[in-house]
Every structure is written in C-alpha cells, then in structure tokens.
N, C-alpha and C positions, 0 to 999 in steps of 0.2 A: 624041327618038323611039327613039332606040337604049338608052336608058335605059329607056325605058316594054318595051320588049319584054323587058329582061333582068327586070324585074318580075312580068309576066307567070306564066313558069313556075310561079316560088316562090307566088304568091298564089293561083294555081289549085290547086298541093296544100296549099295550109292549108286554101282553100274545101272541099274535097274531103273533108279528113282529121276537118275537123270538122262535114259533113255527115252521114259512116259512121258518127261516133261516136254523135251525137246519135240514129241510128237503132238503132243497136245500141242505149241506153242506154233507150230507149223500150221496146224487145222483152223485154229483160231485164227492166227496173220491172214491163211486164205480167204476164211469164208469173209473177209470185210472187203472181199477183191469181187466185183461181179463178175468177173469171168471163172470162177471158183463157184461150181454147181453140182450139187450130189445126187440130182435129178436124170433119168436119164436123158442122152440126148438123140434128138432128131432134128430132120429138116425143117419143120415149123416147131415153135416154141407156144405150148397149147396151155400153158398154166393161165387158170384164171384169177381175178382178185378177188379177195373176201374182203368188206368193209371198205372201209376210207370214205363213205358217205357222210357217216354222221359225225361230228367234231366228237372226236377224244376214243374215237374206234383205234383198234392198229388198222395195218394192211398186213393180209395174208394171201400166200398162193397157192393154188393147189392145180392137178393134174385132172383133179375127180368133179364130179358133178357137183353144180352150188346150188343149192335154194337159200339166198340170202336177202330176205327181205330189207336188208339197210342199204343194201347196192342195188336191188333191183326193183326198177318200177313197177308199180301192182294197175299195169293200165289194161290187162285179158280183157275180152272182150267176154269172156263169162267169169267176170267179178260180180261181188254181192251187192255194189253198186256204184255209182260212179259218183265220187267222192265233191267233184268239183259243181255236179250239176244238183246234186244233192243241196250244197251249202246254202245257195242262194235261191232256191225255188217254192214256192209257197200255190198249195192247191184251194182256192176259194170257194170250189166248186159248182154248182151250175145255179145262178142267181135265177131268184124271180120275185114275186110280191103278192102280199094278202091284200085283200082288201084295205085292209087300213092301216096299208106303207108299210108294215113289217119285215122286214128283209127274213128271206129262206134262203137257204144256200143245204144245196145237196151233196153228199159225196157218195163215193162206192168204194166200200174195199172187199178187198178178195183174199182170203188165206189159203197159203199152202205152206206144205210138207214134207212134200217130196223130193225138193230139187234139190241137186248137190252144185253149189258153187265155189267157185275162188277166193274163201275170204284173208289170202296172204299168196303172196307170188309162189306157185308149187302146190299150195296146201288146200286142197278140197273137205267140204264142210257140206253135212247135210242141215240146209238150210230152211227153216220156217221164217215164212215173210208176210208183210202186209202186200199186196201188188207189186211183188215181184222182188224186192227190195229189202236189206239192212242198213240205217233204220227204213218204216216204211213214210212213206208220204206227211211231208207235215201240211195239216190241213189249219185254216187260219178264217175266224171268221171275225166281226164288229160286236162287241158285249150288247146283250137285247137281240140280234138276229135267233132266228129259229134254225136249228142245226137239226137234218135229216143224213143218219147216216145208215147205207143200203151195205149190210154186211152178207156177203157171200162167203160161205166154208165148201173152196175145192178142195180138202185135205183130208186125209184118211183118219184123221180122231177130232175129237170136239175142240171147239174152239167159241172165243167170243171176242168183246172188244169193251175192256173196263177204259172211262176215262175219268180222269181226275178233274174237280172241280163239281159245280151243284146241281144234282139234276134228281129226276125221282127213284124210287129206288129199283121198279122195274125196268128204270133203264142202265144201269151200274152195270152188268152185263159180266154178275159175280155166280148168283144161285141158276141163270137160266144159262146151258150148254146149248149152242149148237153143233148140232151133229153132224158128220161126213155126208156134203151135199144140199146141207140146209141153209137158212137162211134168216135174217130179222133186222128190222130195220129201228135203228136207236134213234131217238126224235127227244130235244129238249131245246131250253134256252141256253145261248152261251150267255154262261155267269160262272165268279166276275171275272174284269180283266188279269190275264196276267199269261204264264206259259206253262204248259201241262203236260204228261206226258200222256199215252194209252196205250196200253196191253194186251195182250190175252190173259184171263184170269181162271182160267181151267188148273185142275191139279193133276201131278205136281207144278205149282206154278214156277219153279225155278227154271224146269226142264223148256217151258213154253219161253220160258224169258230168255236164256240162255242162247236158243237158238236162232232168235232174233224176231218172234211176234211184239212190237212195240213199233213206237213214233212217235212225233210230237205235234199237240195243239196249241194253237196261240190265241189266245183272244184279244183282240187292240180293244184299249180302252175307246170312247165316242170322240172324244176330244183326243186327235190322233197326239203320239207320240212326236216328237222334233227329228223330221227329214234325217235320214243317218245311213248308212250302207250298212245294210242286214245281210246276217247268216244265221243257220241255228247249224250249233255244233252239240253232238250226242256223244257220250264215252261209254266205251259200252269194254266187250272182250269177248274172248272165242276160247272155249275147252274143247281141243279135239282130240282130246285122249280121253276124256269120259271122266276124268277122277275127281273132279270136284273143284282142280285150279285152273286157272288160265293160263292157256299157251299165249296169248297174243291181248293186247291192250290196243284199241286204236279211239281215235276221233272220227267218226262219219262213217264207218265201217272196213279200212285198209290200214294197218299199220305202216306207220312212217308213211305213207301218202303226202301229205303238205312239208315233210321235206325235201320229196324229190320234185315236187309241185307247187311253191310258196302262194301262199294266197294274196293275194294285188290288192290293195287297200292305197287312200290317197292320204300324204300328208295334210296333218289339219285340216281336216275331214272324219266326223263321228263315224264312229264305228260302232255298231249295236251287237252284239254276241248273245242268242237264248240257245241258254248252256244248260242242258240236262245230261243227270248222270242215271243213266239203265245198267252200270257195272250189277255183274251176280258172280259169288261166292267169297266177294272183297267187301266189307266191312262201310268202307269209305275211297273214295278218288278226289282227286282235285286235279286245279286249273293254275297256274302259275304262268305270267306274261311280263317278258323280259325288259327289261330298259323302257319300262312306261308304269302309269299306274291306271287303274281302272274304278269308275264309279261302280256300285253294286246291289240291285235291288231285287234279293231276296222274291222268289216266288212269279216278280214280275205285276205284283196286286199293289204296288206302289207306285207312284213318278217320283218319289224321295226317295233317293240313295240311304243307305242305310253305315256305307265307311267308304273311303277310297283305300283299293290295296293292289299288290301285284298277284295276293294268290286268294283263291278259293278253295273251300273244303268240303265234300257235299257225302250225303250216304245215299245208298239208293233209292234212287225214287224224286230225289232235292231238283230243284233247279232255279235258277236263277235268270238276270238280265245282266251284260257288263257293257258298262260304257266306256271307250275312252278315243284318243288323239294321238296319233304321234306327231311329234315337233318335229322330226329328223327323219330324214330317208336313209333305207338300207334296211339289211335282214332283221329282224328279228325272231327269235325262234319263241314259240309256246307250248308248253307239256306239263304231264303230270309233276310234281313236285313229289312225290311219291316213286323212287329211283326204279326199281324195279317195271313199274308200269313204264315208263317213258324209255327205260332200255328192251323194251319190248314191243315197241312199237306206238305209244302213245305221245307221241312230240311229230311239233310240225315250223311251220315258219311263215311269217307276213314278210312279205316284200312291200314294202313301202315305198311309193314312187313321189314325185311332184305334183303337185294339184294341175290338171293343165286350165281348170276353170278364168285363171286371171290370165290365160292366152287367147281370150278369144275361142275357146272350144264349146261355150253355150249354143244350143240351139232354139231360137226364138219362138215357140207355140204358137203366137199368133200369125207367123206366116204362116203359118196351117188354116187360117180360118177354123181354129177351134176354142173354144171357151175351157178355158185353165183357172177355172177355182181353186183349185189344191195348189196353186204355184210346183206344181210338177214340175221336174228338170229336166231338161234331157241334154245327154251328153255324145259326142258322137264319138268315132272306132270302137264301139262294142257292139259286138250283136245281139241285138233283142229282139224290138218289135218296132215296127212304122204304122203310125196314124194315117189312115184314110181318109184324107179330108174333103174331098170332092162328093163324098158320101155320105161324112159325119159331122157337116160343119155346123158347129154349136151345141154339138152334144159335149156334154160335160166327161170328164178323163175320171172315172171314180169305178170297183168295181159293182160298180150296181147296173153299164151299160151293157149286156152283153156283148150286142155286136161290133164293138167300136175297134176291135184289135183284128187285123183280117194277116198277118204274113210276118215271119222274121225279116229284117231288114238290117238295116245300118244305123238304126236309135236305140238307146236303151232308155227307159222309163225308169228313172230309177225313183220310185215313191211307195210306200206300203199297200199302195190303192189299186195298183197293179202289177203283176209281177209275172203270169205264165199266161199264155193263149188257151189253157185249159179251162179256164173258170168263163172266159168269155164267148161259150159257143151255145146256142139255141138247145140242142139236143142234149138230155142229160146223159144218155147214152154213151156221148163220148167222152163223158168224165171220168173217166176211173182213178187216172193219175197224171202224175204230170210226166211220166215214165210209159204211157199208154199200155201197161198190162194189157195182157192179153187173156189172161184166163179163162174168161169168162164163155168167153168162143173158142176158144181149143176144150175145154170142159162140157159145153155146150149150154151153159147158162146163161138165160138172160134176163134181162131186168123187165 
C-alpha cells in the first residue's frame, strides 16, 4: 500500500504531461489547416488585412477597424496635400518688367491656422499652412529677378515668412510679426542661385514649424541648369500627440504615399531631386536611393557636384540638389536610411519605365509656327499644357511671356522655363498658388 501511494504522484504527472501535450499538439496540427479558425463564424468572412504593402511587413487580420497607413492610400480629398501634384509644380508667379528689363515676379501667400486636415489615412491634424498646403507652394524665380512677395495672415496668432538666402534685413521677416489679419509685402533680389527653404519665424518657432508653415525657394542659376525631370521633395514629420516626437515621417507630406503611388521617371533620363529637410524634434534625416548612385551638390549654390553617393545626411534646415540615371527599368524604392523614419512612413518608390523618346514620341515645335530658343521638349500622353500658336506665332517659350500658355491639353512642356499656367496669367490677382487657394475670399481679403 505504501508502495502504491509513492506511485501515485509520479504516474499522475506523466498522465498529465502527456495529456497537455497531445492537446497542444492537435492545436498546433490545426491551426496550419485554414479551415481551422478561432474567429467567430458568419455568413461573410469580414476580417481585414493589416500590412503586406510594404516589403518585409507581415500580414495580419483582424475583425476590428484598421487605420493602416502601409495598406491604405492617403488619396482623402481632405488631405494636407496632394503629394503627386505637389512634386512637380513650381509657382513663378505673376511676371512683368522694369524699365530696364529686370524681371519681377510676384507671389501671394496666405497663412492659416485653423484647419484640420488628413495628414495620414484616419489621422487629422490641426494644420498651419502656406496657401492651403504641407509643404506650401515652391515658388522658383532667375538669380537677379526682383522677388515681390504679398504676405497675408488669415490666422488667429502672428505669423511671417523668413527666407533663406541674401536679402536685407527688414526683409528676414524674424523681429517684425504679423498679426491676425495683417499683412506685408517682402521685396528683394533673388540671390544667389541655389534651393532654399522659408518659414514662419515667430515663437515658439518649433511650434510654427511643426505644424507645417514652410516651403521651398528655388533660384536657377542665368546660365540654366541641363534639361532634367524635376521634382522637389521636402521630409518633414507630424506630432499629433503633442509630446515632442513624431508619430509620422513622410516625403511631400503623406506617409508611404510614393509607395502606393511610384513616381514615373524615364530610363536614361536625368532626374534632378531639390531635396530639403524641415524635419523638427529629430536631430538629423537623410535620403538613401536604391540600386543607383546620385551626383550631389550641396545647397544647390554649385553646378559641381561635390561626391557621388546613394545616401545623404542633412540637419534641419540643409538641403541639397541630387542628380542621377537609372540604366535599368523596374521599382526602385527611396527612404530614410534612418530605420525608424522610413517604418514610419518615410519610404517611397520610382518606377522607372523606357525612354519612349527614340520611338518616335517627340513633338516637333516648329509645326507650331513657334520660335524655340530653349530647345524645349515636348513629349506627348502626359497632360499639361498646349501652345497656342495661331496666336502666339514667334513668341518665344520662356517664362517671361505671360500669355503664351492658354489651356491643359495633351503636351507637356517639360523645361524649367515653364512649368504651371499660374505664373503665366495677366492678373496678379490670380496668383496665389498653383493649388488656387482660396483664402483670401472666404476671409474676405484682397490684394
């Protein structure tokens, strides 16, 4: 008897050890069976997927509501801006000339405040903008033009517009606020060439930065740059918990945007990138571009490259020009090299297609009856703009005409000289952006 009891114990944890197991070992067999679901069940199967967009995500399901910005495109119609139109659009604004030939070029911007936008699929942001927009409008003029810019504050606390580069010092637009409602117009020379960024520079200025008052300037050197397909790409971020980090990293204002949207570039075909970094509460960001190398010139105040590399490293406020080619069609992806940022939304992707130029895709200028000094290109199925030439025959293709660009059509212009139907209209009135804010009349201000 005394024997049977010391038996006991030990025999009950074997029974024991090899009941769990055999249960476990059933759970596990099933669940690698999909018809083995611990979900409940109904007549539609409503689990949705988490991930699988961006290479090296899982996939996950779930039953419950998603906001997943890696799966879901950020295209809301009240986003903070449209990522795509944004890349390639440059505001010249409304030309004219002094007496003795001096190019002016006018702009308007408008600050606000108030609005709350979509700056991630789900995620609303009370947003401070330049004309409507994060970033706001890059405006782009010839080094030596005279730059007149019409600043309007529709926003409930001060605000200004610092830019970088040389001008005097009551135009810096650091010690003079303006006020909710006010206004003042910053007038200098662009000098020198290169690409810039501008601000609001009220305190606290992180707060002003943060929320998205900035954009970027460009100045072309006189002796233009070599023909290239331009974008400017901004890296910026979003805190919308207030504490000082960012939730969200993106390029041009949407996290993960250009990977659910690859941006179309031609092989063997220059590509020009002015790349500023407006990141705030991060130290440093960079640029890292995959299976290619890129020329790189600092500031933009150079036509000499300064290294060829695949990453850049900038602090805030840096930026740069990057040049390069791809030899080879297919994806390529570009993001922060900096892990954290780029799983958080700063990574995106070129699609790189075939040059269709050696098919026969040129469009000849001079059956236009127009005079093409710049050797302007134009290439056809893109939408941009058509030349009017029954109207404009012999006017030269430069923005110094205004009226020479009358409608979108079926050409695109692809040359630094022209770029938006904004810069090229009589009225400066209708300049504000290339986004046509609207502020100014719902506010009830005018120029």
């Amino acid at each position: 008897m005394q024997n049977f009891r010391r038996l006991v114990l030990p025999l009950f944890s074997i029974v024991l050890v090899v009941t769990v197991a055999l249960i476990m070992s059933t759970y596990l067999l099933n669940s690698l069976n999909p018809s083995f679901d611990t979900h409940a069940q109904n007549s539609t199967d409503n689990r949705k997927m988490i991930g699988s967009h961006t290479p090296g995500y899982p996939v996950f399901r779930s039953t419950g509501d998603i906001l997943d910005p890696i799966s879901i495109p950020g295209n809301s119609k009240n986003a903070v801006v449209d990522p795509n139109q944004y890349l390639r659009e440059f505001n010249y604004g409304h030309v004219s000339k002094y007496p003795n030939g001096t190019t002016l070029r006018e702009y308007t911007l408008v600050a606000s405040d108030s609005e709350i936008k979509e700056v991630s699929p789900g995620v609303f942001y009370n947003v401070w903008t330049y004309n409507g927009t994060i970033p706001g409008p890059t405006i782009r003029a010839t080094e030596g033009d005279k730059m007149k810019i019409n600043f309007i504050n529709n926003g409930s606390k001060p605000h200004s517009i610092h830019t970088h580069g040389i001008h005097p010092a009551e135009m810096d637009g650091v010690f003079d606020m303006i006020g909710p409602k006010g206004r003042f117009t910053y007038e200098f020379t662009a000098e020198p060439y290169g690409v810039y960024p501008y601000h609001c520079h009220m305190t606290p200025l992180e707060e002003h930065i943060t929320h998205g008052l900035y954009g970027v300037m460009i100045i072309d050197p006189k002796t233009p740059r070599p023909q290239a397909d331009e974008m400017v790409m901004v890296m910026n971020g979003y805190d919308t918990d207030f504490d000082t980090e960012n939730n969200f990293y993106t390029v041009n204002g949407i996290p993960y945007f250009y990977m659910h949207d690859p941006i179309e570039i031609k092989k063997n075909e220059l590509t020009r990138i002015y790349l500023v970094n407006m990141l705030e509460f991060d130290p440093i960001n960079n640029f890292h571009l995959h299976a290619n190398m890129f020329n790189y010139y600092p500031s933009g105040t150079s036509q000499t490259p300064v290294e060829l590399n695949d990453i850049v490293t900038m602090s805030q406020g840096e930026r740069g020009i990057l040049e390069f080619k791809y030899k080879y069609p297919g994806n390529y992806m570009f993001h922060a090299h900096k892990t954290e940022f780029a799983e958080k939304g700063w990574m995106g992707m070129f699609n790189v297609v075939e040059n269709s130029q050696d098919d026969k895709n040129e469009v000849d200028l001079s059956s236009k009856n127009v005079e093409n000094p710049k050797n302007v290109s134009v290439s056809k199925n893109q939408s941009y703009f058509v030349v009017d030439s029954s109207q404009n025959a012999g006017k030269n293709i430069n923005s110094e005409n205004n009226n020479m660009v009358y409608n979108y059509s079926s050409y695109k212009v692809s040359n630094n000289s022209l770029h938006n139907s904004q810069q090229h209209t009589n009225n400066p009135n209708d300049v504000i952006s290339s986004y046509q804010y609207n502020a100014i009349s719902s506010q009830g201000a005018t120029r």
